[in-house]
C-alpha positions in Angstrom: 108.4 8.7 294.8 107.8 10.6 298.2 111.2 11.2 299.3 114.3 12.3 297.5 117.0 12.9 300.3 120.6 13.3 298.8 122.5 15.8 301.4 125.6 15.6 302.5 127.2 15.0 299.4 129.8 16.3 296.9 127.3 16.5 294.1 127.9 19.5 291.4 126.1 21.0 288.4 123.0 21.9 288.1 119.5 21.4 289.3 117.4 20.4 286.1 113.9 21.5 285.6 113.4 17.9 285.2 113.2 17.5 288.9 109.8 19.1 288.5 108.5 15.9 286.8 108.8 14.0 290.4 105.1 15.8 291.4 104.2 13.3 294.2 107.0 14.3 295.8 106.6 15.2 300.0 110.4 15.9 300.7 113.1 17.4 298.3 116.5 17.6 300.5 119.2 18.3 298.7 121.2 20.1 301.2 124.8 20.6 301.8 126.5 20.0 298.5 127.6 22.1 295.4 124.6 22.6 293.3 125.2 26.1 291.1 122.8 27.6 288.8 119.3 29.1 289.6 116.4 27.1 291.6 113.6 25.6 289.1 110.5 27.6 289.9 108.6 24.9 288.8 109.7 22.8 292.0 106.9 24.7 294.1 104.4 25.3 291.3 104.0 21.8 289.9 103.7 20.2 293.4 100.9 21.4 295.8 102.1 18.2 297.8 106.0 19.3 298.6 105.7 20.0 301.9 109.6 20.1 302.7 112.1 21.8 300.5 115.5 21.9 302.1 118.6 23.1 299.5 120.5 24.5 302.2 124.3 25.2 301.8 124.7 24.8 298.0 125.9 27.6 295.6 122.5 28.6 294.3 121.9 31.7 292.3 119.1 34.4 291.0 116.3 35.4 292.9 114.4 33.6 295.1 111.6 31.5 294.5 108.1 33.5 293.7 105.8 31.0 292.3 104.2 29.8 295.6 100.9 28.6 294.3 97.5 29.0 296.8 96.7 25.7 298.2 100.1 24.6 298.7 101.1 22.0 301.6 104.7 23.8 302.4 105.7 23.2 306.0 109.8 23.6 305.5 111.5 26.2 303.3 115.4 25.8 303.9 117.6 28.2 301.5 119.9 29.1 304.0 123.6 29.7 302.5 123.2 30.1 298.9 123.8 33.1 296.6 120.4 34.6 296.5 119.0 37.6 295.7 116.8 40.0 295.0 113.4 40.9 297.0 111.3 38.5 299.1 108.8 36.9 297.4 105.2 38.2 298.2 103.7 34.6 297.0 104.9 33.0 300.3 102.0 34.5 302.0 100.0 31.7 300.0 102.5 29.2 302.4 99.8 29.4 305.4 101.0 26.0 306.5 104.7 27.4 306.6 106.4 26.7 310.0 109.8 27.1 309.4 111.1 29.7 306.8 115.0 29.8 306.8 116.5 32.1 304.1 119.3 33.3 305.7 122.7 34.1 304.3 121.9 35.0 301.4 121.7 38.2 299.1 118.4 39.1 300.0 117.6 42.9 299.5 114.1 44.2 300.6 112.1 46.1 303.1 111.7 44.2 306.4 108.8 41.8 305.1 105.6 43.1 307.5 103.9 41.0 305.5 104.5 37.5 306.9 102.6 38.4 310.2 100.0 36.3 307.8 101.7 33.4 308.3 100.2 32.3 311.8 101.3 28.6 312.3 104.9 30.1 311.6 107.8 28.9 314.5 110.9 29.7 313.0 111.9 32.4 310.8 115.6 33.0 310.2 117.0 36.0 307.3 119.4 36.7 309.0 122.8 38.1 307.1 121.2 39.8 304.1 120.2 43.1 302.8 117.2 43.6 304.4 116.7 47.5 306.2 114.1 50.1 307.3 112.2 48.4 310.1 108.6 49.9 311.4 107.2 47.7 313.2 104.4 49.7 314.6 101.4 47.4 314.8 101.3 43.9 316.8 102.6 40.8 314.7 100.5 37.5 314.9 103.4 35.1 315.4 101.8 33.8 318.2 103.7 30.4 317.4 107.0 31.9 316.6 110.0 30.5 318.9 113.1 31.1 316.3 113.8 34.6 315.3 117.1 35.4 313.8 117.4 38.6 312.0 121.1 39.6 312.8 123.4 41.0 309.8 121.1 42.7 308.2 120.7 46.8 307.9 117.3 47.0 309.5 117.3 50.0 311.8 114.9 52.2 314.6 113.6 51.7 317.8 112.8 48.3 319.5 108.9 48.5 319.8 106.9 46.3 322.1 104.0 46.3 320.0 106.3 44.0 317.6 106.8 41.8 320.2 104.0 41.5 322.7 102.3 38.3 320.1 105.0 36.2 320.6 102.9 34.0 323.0 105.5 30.8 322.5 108.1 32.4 324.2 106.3 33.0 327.2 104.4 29.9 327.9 105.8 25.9 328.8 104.5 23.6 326.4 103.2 21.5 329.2 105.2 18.5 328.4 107.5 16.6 330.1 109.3 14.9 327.6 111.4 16.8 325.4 110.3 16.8 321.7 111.8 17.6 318.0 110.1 19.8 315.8 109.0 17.8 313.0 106.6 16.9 310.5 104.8 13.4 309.4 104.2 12.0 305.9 103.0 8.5 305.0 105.1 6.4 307.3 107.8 8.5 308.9 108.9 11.7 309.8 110.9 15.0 308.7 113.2 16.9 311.6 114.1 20.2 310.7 117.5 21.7 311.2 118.6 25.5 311.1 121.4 27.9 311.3 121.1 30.6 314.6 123.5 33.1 315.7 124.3 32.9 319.5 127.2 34.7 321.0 128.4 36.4 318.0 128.3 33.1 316.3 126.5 30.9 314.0 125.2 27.8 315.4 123.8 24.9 313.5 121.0 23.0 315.3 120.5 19.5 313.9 117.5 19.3 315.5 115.1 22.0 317.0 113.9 21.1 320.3 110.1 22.5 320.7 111.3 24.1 323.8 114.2 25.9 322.5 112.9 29.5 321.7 115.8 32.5 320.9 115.8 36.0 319.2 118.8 37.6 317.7 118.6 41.1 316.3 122.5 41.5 316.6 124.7 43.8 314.0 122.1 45.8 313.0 121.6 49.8 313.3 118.6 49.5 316.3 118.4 52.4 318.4 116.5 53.3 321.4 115.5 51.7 324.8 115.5 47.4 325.5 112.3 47.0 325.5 110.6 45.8 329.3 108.0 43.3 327.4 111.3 41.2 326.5 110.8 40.2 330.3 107.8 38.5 329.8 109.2 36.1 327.5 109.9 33.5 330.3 110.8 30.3 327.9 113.9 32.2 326.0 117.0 30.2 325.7 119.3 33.0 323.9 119.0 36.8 323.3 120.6 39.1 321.3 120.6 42.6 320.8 124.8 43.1 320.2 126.2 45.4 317.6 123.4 48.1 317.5 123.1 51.8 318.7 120.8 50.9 321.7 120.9 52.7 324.6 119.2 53.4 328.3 119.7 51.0 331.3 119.6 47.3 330.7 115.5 46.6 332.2 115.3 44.8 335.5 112.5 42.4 333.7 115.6 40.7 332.5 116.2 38.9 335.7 113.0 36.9 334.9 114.4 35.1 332.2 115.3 32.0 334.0 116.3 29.5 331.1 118.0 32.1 329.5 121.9 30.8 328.6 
């Protein structure tokens, strides 16, 4: 079996570490139903084939899944809206092929995770309402493919540094396309579209789909201080911006006005 897609259902109980017997998996969606009871570790570490795991919007609890093996072929990790906790996982740095990482709304408490800068073909990352504080950002990131960046709710706090920003290269450059396109990912004969959780205008937003060109960054309800950065200007392909519900301060930078797809 390749696929195992059942979302969108009622179904309750518990995941059994049986699941981990299904090793040729390439998709595990089980999204948006009641599962309870802790994640199988063994779902990542007995399949260095899995290269989508969405259990989004369950009841999930414990900590988060730590045995991401080297090698691995993970493009999707989707635990957005469980009951999660504890730190971050430093195995996920052994993900290089991660491009979307959604683990927001959970119970996540840690440092603001540095670390995933080594994730370079990353495009979304979402924590957004956990634990997560203390935020020095004092060295340029390498998410030159990053597009998504939610980290609202959380209690990550200082000044809004440029150097954290200036590597975001997607978010200032047009894909050169002219036909709009889904982010996805092929297997065998078909096709996997992601689907996330953002916060826009004070809101959560659920995108069924993520168009390529849709970039956004949303720092909102946090305890930020200092000065807008002017870099944010440069960033010429952002869709939505937010920097609500902090302790910034200064005059809103006239770069701004260059953010013509902004809405």
């Amino acid at each position: 079996m390749r696929v195992l897609n059942l979302s969108s259902n009622s179904i309750r109980g518990e995941l059994l570490p049986s699941i981990c017997n299904a090793s040729t998996l390439d998709i595990l969606n089980l999204s948006h139903n009641n599962f309870t009871g802790t994640i199988p570790h063994c779902i990542v570490s007995s399949n260095l084939t899995l290269f989508v795991l969405d259990i989004q919007s369950n009841s999930f609890s414990g900590i988060v899944l730590e045995s991401f093996e080297v090698g691995n072929n993970l493009r999707t990790l989707n635990l957005n809206g469980d009951f999660l906790e504890g730190s971050l996982p430093r195995s996920l740095v052994n993900c290089i092929r991660l491009r979307v990482l959604d683990l927001g709304n959970n119970n996540i408490e840690d440092v603001y995770p540095h670390w995933l800068d080594a994730l370079e073909e990353l495009q979304v990352l979402v924590l957004r309402g956990n634990k997560l504080h203390r935020f020095i950002p004092c060295r340029s990131h390498v998410f030159h493919m990053l597009r998504v960046l939610d980290l609202s709710g959380n209690n990550l706090k200082g000044s809004l540094r440029a150097s954290f920003f200036k590597s975001f290269k997607a978010m200032r450059r047009l894909d050169g396309k002219t036909r709009l396109q889904y982010l996805k990912s092929s297997y065998g004969g078909g096709f996997y579209e992601d689907s996330i959780g953002v916060t826009l205008k004070g809101s959560e937003i659920h995108l069924q789909k993520i168009l390529t060109v849709f970039t956004s960054i949303g720092l909102s309800d946090n305890m930020f201080e200092g000065e807008i950065p002017q870099v944010i200007g440069e960033f010429h392909m952002l869709k939505g911006l937010s920097f609500s519900h902090n302790g910034l301060n200064g005059a809103i930078p006239i770069s701004i006005g260059n953010l013509r797809k902004l809405e």
